[in-house]
Phi, psi and omega in degrees: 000131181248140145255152166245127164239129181036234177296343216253099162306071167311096206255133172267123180242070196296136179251306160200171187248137187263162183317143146346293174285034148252015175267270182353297204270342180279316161187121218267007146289338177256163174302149176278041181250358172274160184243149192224167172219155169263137164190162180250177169222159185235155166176153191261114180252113152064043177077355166253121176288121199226136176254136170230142214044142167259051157035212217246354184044162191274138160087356176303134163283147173195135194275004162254122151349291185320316175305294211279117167073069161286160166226124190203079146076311235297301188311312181280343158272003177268312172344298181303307181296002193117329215251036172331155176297325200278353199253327165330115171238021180199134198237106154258155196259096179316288185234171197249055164279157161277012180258351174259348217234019206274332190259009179315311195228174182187141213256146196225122196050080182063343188228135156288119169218181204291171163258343176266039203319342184236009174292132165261096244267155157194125182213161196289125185308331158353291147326290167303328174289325156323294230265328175320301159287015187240131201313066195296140159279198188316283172319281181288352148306323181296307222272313174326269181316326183281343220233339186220324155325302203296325151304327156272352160302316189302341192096002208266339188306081188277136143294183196184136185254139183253075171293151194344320162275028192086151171207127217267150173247355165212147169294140173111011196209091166302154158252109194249134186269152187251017237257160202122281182326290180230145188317322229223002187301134191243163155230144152285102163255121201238119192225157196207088172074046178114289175226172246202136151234173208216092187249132185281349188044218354097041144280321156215114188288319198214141159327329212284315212270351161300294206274306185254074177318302185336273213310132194241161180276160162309349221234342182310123179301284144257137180299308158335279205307301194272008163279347189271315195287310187310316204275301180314312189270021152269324197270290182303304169310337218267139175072030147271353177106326171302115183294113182271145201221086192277132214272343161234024164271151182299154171314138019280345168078001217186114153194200181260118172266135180230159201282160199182072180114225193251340206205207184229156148232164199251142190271136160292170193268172174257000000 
């Protein structure tokens, strides 16, 4: 799936649609018939070529079933879309979860090494800084090492301060901060000529939460913050024309959110 903004080709780089139980365990306020997906999106600004986020990556040990040891496609569709690992040259990171950050590395003799070698990674020092200090069990200490440590020994990791307004990191291509899933979380905003899209990372996991801000994932560090954060950037999109881009809605994944009610819906894009 392509969006066009202004100038700009947007590629949905599906990696997999997760079991069933994981809408249940993801939010456990909403019905369990709902469904999520992993995918990255790619798109070229002025000649830099960029991905945000990298899914869940192949071969990861991971203490959720959903996760753990993929085999999976992912690398031959961002090829196919343009986006070769060598040809990447900015990799942004909403957040340091392991489902955004898994293709960061892939293993090559035995070791994790970057998969984007010339690519520069950026996500909010905010974020990194969290996570320095925060007592990780067992599972994310793993994820850390394979996945997010080997990028950053290469040098390739930038950190970054994202003040209230944003912080543009090439033009036309924001970082906004989101924060509540995790302290240091961004959404991307990418604008061109004119009109503007929106990629949510874990500011909102599902539509459902569109019609309902109340609902929170299990997994939100904070919860407050981040129905407070869901209800501002819900509030600023909606009847504005800015294409919302959900980084685990199922296709169609992309559409104008207009006001309904109490709450929202996403209209699909054409």
């Amino acid at each position: 799936m392509t969006w066009t903004i202004g100038e700009v080709d947007v590629h949905r780089i599906d990696e997999i649609e997760l079991p069933a139980a994981t809408g249940s365990w993801l939010l456990p306020g909403a019905t369990g018939e709902i469904r999520l997906h992993s995918h990255s999106f790619a798109f070229e600004k002025e000649g830099t070529k960029i991905l945000v986020d990298t899914g869940i990556g192949n071969g990861k040990t991971r203490a959720n079933p959903a996760w753990h040891d993929l085999d999976t496609g992912y690398l031959d569709a961002l090829a196919a879309a343009g986006f070769a690992p060598d040809e990447v040259d900015l990799v942004l990171l909403t957040h340091l979860h392991a489902d955004h950050v898994g293709w960061n590395t892939r293993e090559q003799d035995g070791v994790w090494v970057p998969t984007f070698a010339s690519a520069r990674h950026v996500t909010a020092r905010a974020e990194r800084e969290f996570w320095t200090g925060y007592d990780m069990d067992g599972p994310r200490r793993q994820m850390f090492q394979d996945s997010v440590l080997p990028v950053e020994r290469a040098g390739l990791l930038d950190l970054v301060d994202v003040p209230a307004d944003g912080a543009e990191i090439v033009p036309g291509v924001r970082l906004l901060p989101t924060p509540g899933h995790t302290p240091g979380h961004v959404s991307v905003e990418v604008s061109s000529r004119g009109e503007t899209a929106l990629i949510t990372g874990d500011a909102v996991h599902h539509p459902v939460q569109l019609a309902h801000p109340e609902i929170g994932a299990s997994v939100d560090i904070d919860p407050a913050e981040a129905e407070k954060t869901r209800r501002r950037l819900l509030a600023g999109l909606a009847d504005s024309g800015t294409l919302v881009l959900g980084t685990h809605f199922t296709p169609p994944t992309g559409g104008r959110l207009v006001s309904q009610g109490s709450g929202y819906r996403l209209a699909e894009s054409p």
